[in-house]
N, C-alpha and C positions, 0 to 999 in steps of 0.2 A: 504494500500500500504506500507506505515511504518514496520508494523505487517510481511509484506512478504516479503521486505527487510531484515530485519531484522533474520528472520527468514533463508534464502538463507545466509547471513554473517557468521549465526552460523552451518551452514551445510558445508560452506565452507572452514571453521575454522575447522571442526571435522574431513574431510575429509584432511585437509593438514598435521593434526597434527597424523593421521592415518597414510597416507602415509609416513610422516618423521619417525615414529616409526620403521615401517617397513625395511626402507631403512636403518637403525640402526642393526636392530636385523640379528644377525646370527643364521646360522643352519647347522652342523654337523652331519655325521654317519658314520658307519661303519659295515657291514656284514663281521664277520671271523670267519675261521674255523680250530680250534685248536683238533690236534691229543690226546693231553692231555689237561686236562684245570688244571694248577698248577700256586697254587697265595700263595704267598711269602716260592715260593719253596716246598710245600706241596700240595701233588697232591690229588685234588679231584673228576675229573671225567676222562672217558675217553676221548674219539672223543667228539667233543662238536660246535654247532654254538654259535655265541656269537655274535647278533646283537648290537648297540647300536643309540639314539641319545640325542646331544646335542643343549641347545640353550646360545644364548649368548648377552648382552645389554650391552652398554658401560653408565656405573655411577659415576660421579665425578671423572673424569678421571682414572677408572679401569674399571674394565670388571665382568659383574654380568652374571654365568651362573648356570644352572640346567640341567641335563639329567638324564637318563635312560639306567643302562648296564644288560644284561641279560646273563645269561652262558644254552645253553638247550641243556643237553646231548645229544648222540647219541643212545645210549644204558648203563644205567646206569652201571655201575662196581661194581662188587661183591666177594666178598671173602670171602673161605670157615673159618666156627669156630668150633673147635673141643677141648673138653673138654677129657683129659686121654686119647686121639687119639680118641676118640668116636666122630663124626659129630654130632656137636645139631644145627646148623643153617646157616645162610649166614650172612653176616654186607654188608649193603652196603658202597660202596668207593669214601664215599665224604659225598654231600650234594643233590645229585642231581639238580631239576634244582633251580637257584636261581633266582633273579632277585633285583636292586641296584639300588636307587635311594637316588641324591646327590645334591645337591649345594652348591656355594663357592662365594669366591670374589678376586679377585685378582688385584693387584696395583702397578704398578710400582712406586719405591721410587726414585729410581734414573735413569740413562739412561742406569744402567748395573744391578740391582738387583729389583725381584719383588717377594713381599711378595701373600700369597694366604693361604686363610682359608677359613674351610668351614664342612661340614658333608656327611657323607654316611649312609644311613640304608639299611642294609641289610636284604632278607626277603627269607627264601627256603621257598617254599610251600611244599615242599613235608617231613619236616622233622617231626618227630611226637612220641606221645611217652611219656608217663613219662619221665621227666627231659630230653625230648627233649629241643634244643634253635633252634627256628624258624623265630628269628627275632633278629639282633643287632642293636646298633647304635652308630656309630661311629662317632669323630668328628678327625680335623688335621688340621696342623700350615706348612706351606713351605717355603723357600726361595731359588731363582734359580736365578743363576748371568749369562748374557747375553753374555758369553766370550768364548773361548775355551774348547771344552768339554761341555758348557753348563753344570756345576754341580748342583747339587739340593740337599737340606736335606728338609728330611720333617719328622714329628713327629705327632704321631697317637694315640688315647681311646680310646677305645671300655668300652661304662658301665656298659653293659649287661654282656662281657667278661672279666671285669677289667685287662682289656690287653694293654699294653703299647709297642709301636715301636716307633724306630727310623732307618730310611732308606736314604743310602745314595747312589746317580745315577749319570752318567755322560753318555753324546751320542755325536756321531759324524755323519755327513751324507757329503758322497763324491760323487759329481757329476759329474758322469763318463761322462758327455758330455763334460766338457772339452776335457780329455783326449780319450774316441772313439767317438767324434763325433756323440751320440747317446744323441739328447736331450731328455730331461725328465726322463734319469737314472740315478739312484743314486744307492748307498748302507747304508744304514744308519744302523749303529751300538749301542752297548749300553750295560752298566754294570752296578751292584746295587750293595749294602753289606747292611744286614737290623740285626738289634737285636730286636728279642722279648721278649716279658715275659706275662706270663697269670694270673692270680689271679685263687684261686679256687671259683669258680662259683655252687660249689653240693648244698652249702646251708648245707653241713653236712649229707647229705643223699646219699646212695649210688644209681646209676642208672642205668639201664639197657636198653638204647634207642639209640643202635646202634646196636642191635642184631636185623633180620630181618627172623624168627617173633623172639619174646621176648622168652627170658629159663628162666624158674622158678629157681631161686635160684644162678643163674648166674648174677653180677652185676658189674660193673665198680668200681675204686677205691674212696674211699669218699673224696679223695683231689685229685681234675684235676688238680691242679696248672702246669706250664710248661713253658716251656722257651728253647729259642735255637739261634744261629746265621744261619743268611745264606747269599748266595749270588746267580748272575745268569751273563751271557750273552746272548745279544742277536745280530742276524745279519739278515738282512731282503733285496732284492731286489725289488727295489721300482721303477714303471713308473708311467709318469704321464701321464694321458691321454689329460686331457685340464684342465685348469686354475683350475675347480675345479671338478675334477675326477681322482681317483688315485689308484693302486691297488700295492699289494708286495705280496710276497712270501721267506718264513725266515725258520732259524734255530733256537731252544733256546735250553740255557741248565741250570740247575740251582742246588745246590748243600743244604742241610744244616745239623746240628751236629745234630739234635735231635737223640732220643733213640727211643724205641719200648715204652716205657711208658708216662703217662701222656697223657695230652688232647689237641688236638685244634681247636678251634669252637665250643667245643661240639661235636667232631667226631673222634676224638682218636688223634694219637700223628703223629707229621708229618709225619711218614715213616710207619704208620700202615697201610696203602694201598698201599706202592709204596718203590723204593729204596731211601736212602739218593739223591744219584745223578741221575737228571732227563733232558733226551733229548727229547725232542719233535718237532713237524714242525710247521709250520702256514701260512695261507694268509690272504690279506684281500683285501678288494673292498670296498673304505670311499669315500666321497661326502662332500665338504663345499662351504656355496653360505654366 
């Protein structure tokens, strides 16, 4: 009887301490679909869905999260290469599809600024290839103050890319229910300014893994190094459906200096698939319990 007591105590115990878990942890998503898929202003794909999810535990009074972001073309983008006007191939334009997976931590220090670090690795499946890079990993340091504008710096490495950012943001969101009487509308806005710099990555050799297929004797430059500024806006119409159901529909537009030379990512130079300045549209349909 002791034995089954006992036994009921510690089930009891397992299941409260399960439930309290639970009732802890958060869970985030988001299904969108972006007409261009361009991240820090250098366009990589076309049309694109871009599922994500996140989870989130609060630890020593911060918030410990991990998720999962995915970019999966529509139809990958492609552009013609031609050597002495003669056509030798296609490149394709970007990465195709990728998929991001990350964790961080994040702490308020005080009741208006909270620090956040944490990693990203990045993984295309589809990239390939002599002096292909099919995989980075990134780590990053933030701090966002809880005030007007909401500003944020946050600073980035990439090891694999010996790439260095530093990216600075600021957002507003206006709640047009005040003013039309339409709860759960807003507009929420947003601006960035980011400097990069890349390290060369060939290892000293020159490669040719962004020709699709490969030309003989055609190769990339033996120093990818590269670097460039840029910036963006964005503006997005946002309803809320219930407490935790939400969808928008936005504009962006994003600009940067780079040249037609030099690398990034491993996939040429920011504007080698697209113009410096880049408009795109987007929606999305997120979920958080």
């Amino acid at each position: 009887m002791k034995k089954t007591i006992a036994t009921i105590a510690i089930i009891g115990a397992a299941t409260g301490a399960s439930a309290d878990f639970l009732s802890d942890l958060s869970i985030s998503g988001t299904f969108d679909f972006e007409t261009e898929y361009v991240y820090r202003a250098s366009k990589l794909a076309d049309q694109s869905f871009q599922p994500s999810v996140e989870f989130g535990y609060p630890v020593l009074g911060g918030d410990l999260y991990a998720g999962v972001w995915t970019n999966q073309p529509i139809t990958p983008a492609t552009t013609a290469i031609t050597v002495g006007g003669i056509p030798v191939g296609t490149a394709r334009a970007g990465i195709g599809n990728e998929i991001d997976f990350y964790a961080g931590y994040a702490y308020p220090v005080t009741d208006i600024f909270t620090v956040d670090l944490g990693a990203t690795y990045y993984w295309y499946p589809e990239s390939a290839g002599a002096g292909a890079i099919n995989h980075t990993t990134e780590v990053y340091f933030g701090v966002s103050a809880d005030v007007l504008l909401s500003p944020a710096v946050y600073f980035y490495y990439d090891f694999d890319l010996k790439q260095t950012l530093v990216e600075l943001s600021i957002g507003y969101s206006l709640d047009l229910g005040e003013y039309l009487g339409a709860e759960g509308l807003s507009i929420d806005t947003g601006a960035y300014f980011g400097l990069l710099n890349t390290g060369d990555t060939s290892g000293g050799s020159a490669t040719n893994f962004i020709l699709n297929p490969p030309v003989a004797g055609l190769t990339a430059p033996v120093d990818n190094s590269n670097g460039y500024t840029y910036g963006g806006v964005t503006g997005d119409l946002v309803y809320a459906f219930s407490e935790n159901v939400s969808g928008s529909i936005g504009v962006r537009w994003s600009i940067n200096n780079d040249g037609d030379s030099g690398t990034l990512a491993g996939n040429g130079p920011a504007n080698f698939f697209g113009s410096a300045s880049q408009v795109w549209f987007g929606s999305t349909l997120g979920f958080s319990y």
